[in-house]
C-alpha positions in Angstrom: -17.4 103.6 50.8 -17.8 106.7 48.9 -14.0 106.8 46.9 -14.9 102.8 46.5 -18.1 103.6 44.7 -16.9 107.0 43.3 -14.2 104.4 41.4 -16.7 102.2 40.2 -18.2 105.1 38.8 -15.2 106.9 36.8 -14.4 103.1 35.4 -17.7 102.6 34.4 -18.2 106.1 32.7 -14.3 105.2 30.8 -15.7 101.7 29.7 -19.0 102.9 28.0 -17.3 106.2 26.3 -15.3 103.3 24.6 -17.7 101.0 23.8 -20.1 104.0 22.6 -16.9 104.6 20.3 -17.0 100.9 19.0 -20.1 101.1 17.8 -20.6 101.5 14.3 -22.2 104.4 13.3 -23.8 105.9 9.7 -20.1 106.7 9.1 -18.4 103.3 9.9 -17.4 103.7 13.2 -13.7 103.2 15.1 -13.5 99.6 15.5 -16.1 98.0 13.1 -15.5 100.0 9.5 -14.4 97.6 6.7 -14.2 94.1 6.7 -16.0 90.9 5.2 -18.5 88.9 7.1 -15.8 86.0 7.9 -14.7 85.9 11.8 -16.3 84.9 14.9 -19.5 87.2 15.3 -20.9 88.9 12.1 -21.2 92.5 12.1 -25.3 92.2 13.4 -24.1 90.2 16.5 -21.4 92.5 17.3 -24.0 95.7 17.4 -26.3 93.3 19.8 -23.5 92.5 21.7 -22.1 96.6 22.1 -26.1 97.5 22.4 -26.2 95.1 25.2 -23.3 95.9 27.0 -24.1 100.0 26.5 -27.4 99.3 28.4 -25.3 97.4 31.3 -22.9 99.9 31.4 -25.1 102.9 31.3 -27.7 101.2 33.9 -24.5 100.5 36.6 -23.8 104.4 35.2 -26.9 105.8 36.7 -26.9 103.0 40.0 -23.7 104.7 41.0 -24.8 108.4 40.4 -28.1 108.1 41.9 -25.8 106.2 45.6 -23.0 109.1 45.5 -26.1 111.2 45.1 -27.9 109.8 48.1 -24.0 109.5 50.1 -23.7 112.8 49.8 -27.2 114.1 51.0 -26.6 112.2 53.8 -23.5 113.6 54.6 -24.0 117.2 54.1 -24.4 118.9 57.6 -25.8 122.1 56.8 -28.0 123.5 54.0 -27.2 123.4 49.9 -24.8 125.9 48.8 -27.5 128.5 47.2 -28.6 128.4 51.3 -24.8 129.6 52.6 -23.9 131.7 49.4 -27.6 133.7 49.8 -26.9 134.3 54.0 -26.3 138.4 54.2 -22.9 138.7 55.1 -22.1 140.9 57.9 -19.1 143.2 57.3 -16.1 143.6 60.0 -15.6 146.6 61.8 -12.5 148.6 60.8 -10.2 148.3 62.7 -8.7 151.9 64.2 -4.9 151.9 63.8 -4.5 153.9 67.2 -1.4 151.8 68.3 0.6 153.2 65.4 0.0 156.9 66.2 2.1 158.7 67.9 0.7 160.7 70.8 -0.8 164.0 70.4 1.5 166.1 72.0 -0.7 169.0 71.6 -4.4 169.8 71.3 -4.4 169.7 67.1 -5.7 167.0 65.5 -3.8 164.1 64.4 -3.2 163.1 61.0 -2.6 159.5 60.2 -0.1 158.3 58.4 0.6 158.3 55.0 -0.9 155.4 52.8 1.4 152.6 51.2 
């Protein structure tokens, strides 16, 4: 259920970065610079119409954040991440390397090997 809605959610984000880019803007725009009135839906319409479907897009936008929000509280099994990263972190015990020495065949000291 989450890759389903996680898809709805990347489509959605794609579809209103290009109709945000449609728009037109002080500048002219991408798709609406130029032109005369003539044609199917006069420039006023089409901003209604690209205003109108921003708001739907960006409303499904924030539906599916808020849901894979909510998915994945419900899923995590332990703390947030600030909770496991802030845990004091015990150190290992060195380990003694006392199967590579050789034995001491007398009662000096021995030195350990040299360092790679």
């Amino acid at each position: 259920m989450e890759n389903v809605i996680l898809s709805v959610h990347l489509i959605l984000a794609l579809l209103m970065i290009g109709v945000v880019l449609l728009q037109r803007s002080e500048g002219g725009g991408l798709g609406m610079g130029g032109g005369g009135g003539g044609g199917v839906m006069s420039g006023r319409q089409a901003a209604n119409a690209l205003t109108k479907l921003t708001w739907i897009l960006a409303t499904g936008f924030l539906i599916t954040s808020v849901t894979l929000t909510i998915i994945a509280a419900r899923n995590a099994d332990e703390g947030s991440v600030v909770d496991r990263t802030a845990a004091p972190l015990e150190a290992p015990a060195p380990a003694v390397p006392s199967a590579d020495l050789p034995p001491a065949a007398t009662d000096a000291p021995v030195t350990p090997p040299p360092a790679n």
